[in-house]
N, C-alpha and C positions, 0 to 999 in steps of 0.2 A: 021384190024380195030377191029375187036373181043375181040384180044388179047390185044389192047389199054383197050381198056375200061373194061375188066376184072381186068387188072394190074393195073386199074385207084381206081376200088374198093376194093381191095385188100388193096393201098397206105391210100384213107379212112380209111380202120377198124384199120388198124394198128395206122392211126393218131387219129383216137377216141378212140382205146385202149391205149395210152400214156393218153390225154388228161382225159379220165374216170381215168386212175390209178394214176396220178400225187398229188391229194387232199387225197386218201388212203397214200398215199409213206408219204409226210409230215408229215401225222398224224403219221406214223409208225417211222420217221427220229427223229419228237418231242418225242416220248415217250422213243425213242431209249437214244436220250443226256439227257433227264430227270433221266432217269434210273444211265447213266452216272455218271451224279451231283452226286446225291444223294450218288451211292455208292462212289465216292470220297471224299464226305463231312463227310460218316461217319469213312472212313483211315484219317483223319484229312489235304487232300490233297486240300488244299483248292486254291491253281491256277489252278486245273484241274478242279474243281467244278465249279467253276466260268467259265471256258472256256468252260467246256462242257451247262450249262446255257445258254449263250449267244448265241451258237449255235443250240439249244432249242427256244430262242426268234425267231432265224432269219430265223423257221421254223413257228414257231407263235409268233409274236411281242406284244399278249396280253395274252401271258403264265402265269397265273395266278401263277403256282408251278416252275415257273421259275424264277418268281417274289418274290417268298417266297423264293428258294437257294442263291439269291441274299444279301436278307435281312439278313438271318442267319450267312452268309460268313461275311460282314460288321458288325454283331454285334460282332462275333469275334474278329474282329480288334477296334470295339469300333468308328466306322466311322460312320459319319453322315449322310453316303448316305444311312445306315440303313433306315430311317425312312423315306427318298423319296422313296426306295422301297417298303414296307409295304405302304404307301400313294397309290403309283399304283397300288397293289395289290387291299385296297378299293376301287379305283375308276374303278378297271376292275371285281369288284363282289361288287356291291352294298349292301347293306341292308344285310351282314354275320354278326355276331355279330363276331363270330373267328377273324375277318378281323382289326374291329376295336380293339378289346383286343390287338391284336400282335399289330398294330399301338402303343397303349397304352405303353405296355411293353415295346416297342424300344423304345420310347419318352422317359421311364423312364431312362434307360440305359445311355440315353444320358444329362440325368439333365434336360430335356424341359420338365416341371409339366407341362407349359402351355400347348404343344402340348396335354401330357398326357389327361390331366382333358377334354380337345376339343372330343378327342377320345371314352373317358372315357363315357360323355354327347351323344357322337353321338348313342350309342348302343340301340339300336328298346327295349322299356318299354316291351314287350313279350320276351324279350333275356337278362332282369336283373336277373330275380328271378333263378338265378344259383351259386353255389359254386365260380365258376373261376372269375364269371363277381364282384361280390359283394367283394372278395380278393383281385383284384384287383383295385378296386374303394376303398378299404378300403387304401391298399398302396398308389394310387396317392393322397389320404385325405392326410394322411402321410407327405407324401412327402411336401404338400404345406400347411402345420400346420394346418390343420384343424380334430385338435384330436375327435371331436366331431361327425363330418362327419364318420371320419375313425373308433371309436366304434359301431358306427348305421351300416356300411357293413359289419363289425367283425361279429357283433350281428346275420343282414342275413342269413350271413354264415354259425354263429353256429345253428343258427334254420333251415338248408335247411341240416345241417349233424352234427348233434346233438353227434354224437361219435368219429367228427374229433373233437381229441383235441391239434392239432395243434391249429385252431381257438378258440381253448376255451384259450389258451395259450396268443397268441396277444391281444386276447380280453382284458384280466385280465389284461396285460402289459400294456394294453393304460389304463386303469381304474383306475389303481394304480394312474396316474397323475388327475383327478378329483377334484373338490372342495367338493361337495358332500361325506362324510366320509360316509353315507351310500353304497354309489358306492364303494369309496375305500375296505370298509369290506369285498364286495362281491366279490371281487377282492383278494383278499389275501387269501380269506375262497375256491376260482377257483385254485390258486398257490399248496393252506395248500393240495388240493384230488390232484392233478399233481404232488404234490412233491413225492405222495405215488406209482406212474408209472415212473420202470426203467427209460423208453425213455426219459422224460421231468424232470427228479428227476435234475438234475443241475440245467438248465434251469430256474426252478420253484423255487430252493433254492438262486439264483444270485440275484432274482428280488425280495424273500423274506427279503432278507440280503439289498439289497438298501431302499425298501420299512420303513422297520426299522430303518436303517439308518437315512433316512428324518424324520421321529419320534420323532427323539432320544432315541430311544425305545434301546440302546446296549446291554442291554441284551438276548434279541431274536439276534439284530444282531450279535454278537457274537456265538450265540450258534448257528445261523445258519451258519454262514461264515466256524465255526472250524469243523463243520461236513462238510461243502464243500470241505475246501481242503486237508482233512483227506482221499478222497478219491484220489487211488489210481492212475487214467484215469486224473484228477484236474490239470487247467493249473496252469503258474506261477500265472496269473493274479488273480486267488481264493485263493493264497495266500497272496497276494497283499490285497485283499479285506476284507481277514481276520486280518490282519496287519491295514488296516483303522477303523475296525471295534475297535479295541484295543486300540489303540491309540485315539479317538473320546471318548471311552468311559472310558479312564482314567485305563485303565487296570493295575493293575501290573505285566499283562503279558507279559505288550509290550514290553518291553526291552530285558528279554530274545529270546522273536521271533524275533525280530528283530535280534539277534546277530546270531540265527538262519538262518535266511534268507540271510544274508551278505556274511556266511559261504558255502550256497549252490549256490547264487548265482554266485560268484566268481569262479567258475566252467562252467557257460556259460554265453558266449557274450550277449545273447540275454537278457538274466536274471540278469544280471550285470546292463545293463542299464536300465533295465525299472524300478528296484530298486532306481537307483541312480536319476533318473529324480522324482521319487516318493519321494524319502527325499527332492531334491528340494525343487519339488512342496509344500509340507506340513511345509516350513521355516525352514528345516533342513539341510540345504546346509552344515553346519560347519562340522556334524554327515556325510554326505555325504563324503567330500572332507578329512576328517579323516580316514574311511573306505577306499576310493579310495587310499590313501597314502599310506595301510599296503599291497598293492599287490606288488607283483613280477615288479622291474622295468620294464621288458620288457612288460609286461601286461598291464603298468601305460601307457606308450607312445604308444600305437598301440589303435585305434580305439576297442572296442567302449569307455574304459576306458579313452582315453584321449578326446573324445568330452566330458565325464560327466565330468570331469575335467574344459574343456573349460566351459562348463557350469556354474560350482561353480566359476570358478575366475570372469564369468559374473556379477551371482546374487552378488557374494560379491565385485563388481569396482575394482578388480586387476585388472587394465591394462597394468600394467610393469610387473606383474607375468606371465599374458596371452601373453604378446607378446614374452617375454623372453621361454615358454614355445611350441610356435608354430614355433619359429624361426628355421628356414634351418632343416625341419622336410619333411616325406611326410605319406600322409595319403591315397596312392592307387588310391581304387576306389571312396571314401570320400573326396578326397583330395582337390574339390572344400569348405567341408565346412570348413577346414584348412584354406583355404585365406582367407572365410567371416568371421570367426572368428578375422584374422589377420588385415581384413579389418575394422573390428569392433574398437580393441583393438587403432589402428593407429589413426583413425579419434575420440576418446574419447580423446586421448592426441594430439588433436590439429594438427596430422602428417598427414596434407589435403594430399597432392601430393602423398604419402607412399600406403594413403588409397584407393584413388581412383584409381591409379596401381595395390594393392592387388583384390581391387572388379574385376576391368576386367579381371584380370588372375582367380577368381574366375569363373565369367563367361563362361570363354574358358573352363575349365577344366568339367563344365556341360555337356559338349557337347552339350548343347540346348536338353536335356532330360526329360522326361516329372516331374519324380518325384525329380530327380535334382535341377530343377527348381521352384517347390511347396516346395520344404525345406527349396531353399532359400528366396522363397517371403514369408513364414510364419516368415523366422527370422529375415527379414528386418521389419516387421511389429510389429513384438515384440520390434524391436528397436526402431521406430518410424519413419526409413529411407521410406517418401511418396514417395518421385521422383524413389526411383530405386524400389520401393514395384511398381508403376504405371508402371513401364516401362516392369519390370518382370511379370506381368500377361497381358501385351500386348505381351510378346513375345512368353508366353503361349496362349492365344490366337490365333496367329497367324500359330504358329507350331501344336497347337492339339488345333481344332476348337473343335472338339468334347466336350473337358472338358466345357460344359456350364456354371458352376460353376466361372469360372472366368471369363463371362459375370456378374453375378451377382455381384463378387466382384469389377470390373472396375464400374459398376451402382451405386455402396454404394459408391465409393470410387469419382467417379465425381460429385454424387449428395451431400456429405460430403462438399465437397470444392469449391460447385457452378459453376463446372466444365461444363459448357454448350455445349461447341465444344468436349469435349471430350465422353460426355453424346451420343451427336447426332452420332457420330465415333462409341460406343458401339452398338447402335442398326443399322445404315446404314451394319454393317459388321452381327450381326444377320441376319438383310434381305435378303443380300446377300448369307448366307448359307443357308437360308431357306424363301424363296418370300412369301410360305402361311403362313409364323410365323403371325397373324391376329396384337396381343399385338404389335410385334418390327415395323409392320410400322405404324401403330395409333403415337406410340412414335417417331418416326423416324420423322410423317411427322410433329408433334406439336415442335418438335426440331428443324427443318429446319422454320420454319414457324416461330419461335421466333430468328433464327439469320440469317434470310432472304436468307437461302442458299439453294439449289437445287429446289426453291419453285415451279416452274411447276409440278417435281413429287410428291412434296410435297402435294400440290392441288388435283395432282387426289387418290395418293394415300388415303389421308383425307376421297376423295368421297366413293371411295372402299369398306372401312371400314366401314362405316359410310352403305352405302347400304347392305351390309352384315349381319352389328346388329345393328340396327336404336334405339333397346332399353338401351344401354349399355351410362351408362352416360358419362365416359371417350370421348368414338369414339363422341360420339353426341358433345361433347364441342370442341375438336377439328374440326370435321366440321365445327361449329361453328362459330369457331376464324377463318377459312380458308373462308368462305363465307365473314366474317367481313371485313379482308382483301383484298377480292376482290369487296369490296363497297358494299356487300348484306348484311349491318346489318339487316336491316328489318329479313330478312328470316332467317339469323343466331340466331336473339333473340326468332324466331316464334319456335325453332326447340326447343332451350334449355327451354323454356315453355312450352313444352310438356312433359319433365321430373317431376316426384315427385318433391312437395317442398324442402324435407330435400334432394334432392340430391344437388339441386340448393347451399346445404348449406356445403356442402364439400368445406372447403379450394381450392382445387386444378379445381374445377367446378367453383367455387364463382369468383376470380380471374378473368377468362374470362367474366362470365355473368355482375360481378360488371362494367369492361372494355367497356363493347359493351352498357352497359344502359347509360354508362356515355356520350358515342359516338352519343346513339339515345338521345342527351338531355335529359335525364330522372334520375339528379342527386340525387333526396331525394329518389327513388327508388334505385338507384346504391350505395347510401351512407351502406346500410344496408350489402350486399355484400361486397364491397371494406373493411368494417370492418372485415366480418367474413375470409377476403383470407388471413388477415394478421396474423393469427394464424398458418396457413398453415408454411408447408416446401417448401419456392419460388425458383425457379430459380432466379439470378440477373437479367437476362431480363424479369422475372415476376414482378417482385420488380419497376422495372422502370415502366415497363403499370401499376403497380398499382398508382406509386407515379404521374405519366402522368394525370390518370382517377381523379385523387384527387388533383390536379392543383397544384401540389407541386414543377416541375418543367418545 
């Protein structure tokens, strides 16, 4: 019996020394795969980084630095789970200022200003007054045009590090753009002491020579551009710049530079075309497509020399020279914009059936690739082709969510042509990649709510919003209009009265509140609104509740 119960507490210690050491081992497991990552992440070994992360997480599931290997991994690839990872990292370290920046930062990466600016706002007024935080808040101004914003954090910056003249650099670059010619000055006279420092001597002379430029001051621009690309390190493009500067300003120099520049570029691909897209550009396609003619046949038919080709028989409506020219040709790895070309050339004369066979084998030959894809939606849009310009930034969308940019362009593009269903399409798939995007379901739910589609989550999503930023005139009106709809005019009119009057006075606010006064019988007050919506940029289902509230049908 002794020996029981000896061997019984012997069984104990053992199972409390498991139990005590089990929460040490974790901590030791986590630090262990952390270590892992990291050194993985910095051999650029990035499936093992990630793998070793995860099992990091599932040692602690609110791994903050696991949560950040995560994020870093996906900005690499330019993936949008970037910025759900940097989200969890805020939400599992509260109130870091670090935390929100790197949010910030991803958001930018990924073209979400809105996210950005959200981030940007969140950071603790005790964790602004720093270099990093004001840089950045300077960039996402930037980003979302607000040049005035983005001086005022430049400014910060340069007052919190007075001898970073990186900042003193950006500064002077957004200031150059000003109305203010006193700003402007102080700007130039920032560039004239930066020009005189190796590190920023280009830099400082590029922005000098544009600056001038805008002027038409060519004399400085000239004499700054030909000390630019006089230097040694000087891309093609400063020679480019000094070639505008010449030509703008009526130079007799131009012609010999130019014959200049023909001569060396002709020597590289890269340099061949950025030339020849430049005489384009500048209504010299003739001087282009003449130059392009004295090259080496075989140089004439091989990319890049025969897309600038393709180019000059565009600007100039050769369309028997272009199609005669791309026929039974291949153009590689280009060789998609061979067909759009050919696609181009066929539907100009009329050869429907030719064209629309050339576009889809253009398509195949993209492989559905990202920049493939953006080549061809910019040349379909220079031709004015809507339908396949809409179709090819859905399929960029679809394939690389990430490029936000072409959320933006599908937005312009259905709000252009009154595109309602397709409108609500853009941001339902927003939402979908990202549920706290705030902006995409406010939009989402005033879209569905005007063409009476998915309206339950329409409804709460409305509420959501609207409980989130109750001050925010946009959310407030669609609340609004979603209350109105559910027979609460009362309370919907009660909400949008608590707004400023000039918001009341925005087109796109007015619209609803003219709608809902006209509903609560209260037309010589609706009259005044339903006037100012009609200035506005409407929706056609806007347009009807307008013309509805105004007894017009």
């Amino acid at each position: 019996m002794k020996k029981v119960i000896v061997l019984g507490v012997v069984l104990m210690l053992a199972a409390g020394g498991v139990l005590v050491g089990y929460p040490k081992y974790k901590q030791w497991k986590q630090k262990h795969y952390l270590a892992q990552a990291r050194q993985f992440l910095a051999q650029q070994d990035y499936r093992n980084a990630g793998l070793s992360a995860r099992k990091a997480m599932d040692a602690n599931p609110r791994s903050v630095e696991a949560c950040r290997i995560m994020a870093e991994i996906a900005e690499v690839f330019r993936s949008p789970l970037a910025i759900s990872w940097r989200q969890r990292v805020v939400d599992f370290e509260p109130g870091v200022a670090r935390n929100q920046l790197d949010l910030a930062r991803s958001a930018l990466l990924q073209g979400n200003y809105e996210q950005a600016d959200k981030a940007i706002r969140r950071v603790e007024p005790g964790a602004q007054n720093t270099t990093a935080y004001n840089q950045l808040a300077a960039v996402v101004a930037v980003a979302g045009n607000n040049i005035a914003k983005a001086e005022w954090h430049f400014a910060q910056a340069v007052k919190l590090d007075p001898e970073n003249k990186l900042f003193q650099l950006n500064r002077a670059i957004l200031q150059l753009q000003a109305r203010d010619q006193q700003i402007v000055a102080r700007a130039k006279a920032t560039l004239e002491q930066l020009y005189k420092d190796p590190t920023y001597h280009n830099d400082a002379l590029r922005h000098l020579v544009m600056a001038a430029l805008r002027n038409k001051d060519y004399g400085k621009a000239q004499a700054f551009s030909k000390e630019l690309q006089a230097d040694p390190i000087s891309a093609f493009d400063d020679r480019i710049l000094y070639l505008t500067a010449l030509k703008e300003g009526a130079s007799a120099d131009f012609a010999g530079y130019l014959a200049q520049l023909e001569e060396s570029a002709a020597k590289n691909p890269d340099d061949l075309y950025a030339l020849a897209a430049w005489l384009i550009k500048n209504q010299m396609a003739d001087e282009a497509f003449r130059w392009l003619g004295t090259l080496p046949v075989g140089v004439q038919a091989k990319p890049p020399a025969a897309i600038a080709l393709a180019d000059c028989y565009t600007v100039k409506r050769d369309w028997p020279s272009l199609q005669a020219m791309l026929q039974d040709k291949n153009w590689d790895e280009v060789e998609f914009l061979r067909l759009a070309h050919l696609a181009h050339a066929n539907r100009e004369q009329n050869q429907t059936i030719a064209s629309l066979s050339e576009w889809r084998a253009a398509l195949k030959a993209s492989g559905e690739r990202l920049k493939p894809l953006t080549t061809l939606a910019r040349m379909v849009t220079a031709w004015g082709w809507e339908k396949e310009r809409e179709e090819l930034l859905w399929l960029i969308a679809q394939r690389f969510p990430g490029e936000r940019w072409v959320f933006k362009s599908l937005s312009d593009l259905c709000m252009a042509s009154g595109n309602t269903r397709g409108l609500q399409k853009v941001y339902a798939t927003l939402l979908v990649m990202n549920p706290e995007d705030v902006a995409a379901k406010n939009n989402f739910s005033a879209l569905s709510l005007l063409l009476n589609l998915q309206t339950n989550k329409a409804h709460q999503s409305a509420r959501e919003v609207y409980g989130r930023y109750p001050q925010n005139g946009s959310f407030v009106s669609t609340y609004a209009y979603s209350l109105h709809l559910l027979g609460r005019t009362k309370e919907g009119l009660k909400l949008l009265e608590g707004l400023p009057p000039d918001k009341l006075e925005e087109p796109g606010i007015a619209v609803y509140y003219g709608v809902m006064l006209a509903a609560a019988e209260q037309p010589d007050k609706a009259k005044k609104y339903l006037a100012l919506a009609e200035s506005g940029r409407l929706l056609p289902e806007e347009r009807a509740l307008l013309a509805a509230a105004k007894g017009e049908r």
